[in-house]
C-alpha positions in Angstrom: 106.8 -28.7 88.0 110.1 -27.3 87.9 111.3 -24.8 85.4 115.0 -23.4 84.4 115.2 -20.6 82.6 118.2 -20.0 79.7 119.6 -17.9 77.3 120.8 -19.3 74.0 124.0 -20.4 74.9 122.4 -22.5 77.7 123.7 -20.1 80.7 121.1 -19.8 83.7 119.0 -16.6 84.0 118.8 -16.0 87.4 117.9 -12.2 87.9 114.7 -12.4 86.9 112.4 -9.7 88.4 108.5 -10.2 89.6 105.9 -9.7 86.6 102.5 -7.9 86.8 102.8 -8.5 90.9 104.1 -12.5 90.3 107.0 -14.0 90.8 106.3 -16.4 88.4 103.3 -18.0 85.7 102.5 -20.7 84.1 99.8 -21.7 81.4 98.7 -24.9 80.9 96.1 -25.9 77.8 95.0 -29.0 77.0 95.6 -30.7 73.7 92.3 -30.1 72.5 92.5 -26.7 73.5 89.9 -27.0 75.6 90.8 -26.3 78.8 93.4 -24.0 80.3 94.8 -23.1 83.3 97.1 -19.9 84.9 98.8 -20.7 87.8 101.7 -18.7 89.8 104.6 -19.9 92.2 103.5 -22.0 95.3 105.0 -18.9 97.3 103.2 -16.2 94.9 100.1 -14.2 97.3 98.2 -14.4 94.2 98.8 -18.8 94.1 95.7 -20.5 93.0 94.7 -24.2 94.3 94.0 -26.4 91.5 91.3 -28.4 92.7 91.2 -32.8 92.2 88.8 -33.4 89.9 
């Protein structure tokens, strides 16, 4: 996935700082609301693998 963060007008945000120790998250939930999953930037020393089902 790739992500580009905006303001209103449409104008990239590109100083965006590390948050609680990430550089980035993500949070996934199924449609039922079922299952969910938080994941951080590939490069992120916190990264999680997903694992194939």
């Amino acid at each position: 996935m790739t992500f580009t963060v905006a303001d209103n007008k449409g104008s990239k945000i590109t100083d965006l700082e590390p948050n609680l120790g990430s550089a980035g998250h993500v949070v996934i939930v199924s449609g039922k609301m079922e299952e969910f999953l938080h994941a951080h930037h590939k490069d992120d020393p916190f990264n999680i693998n997903i694992p194939d089902k």
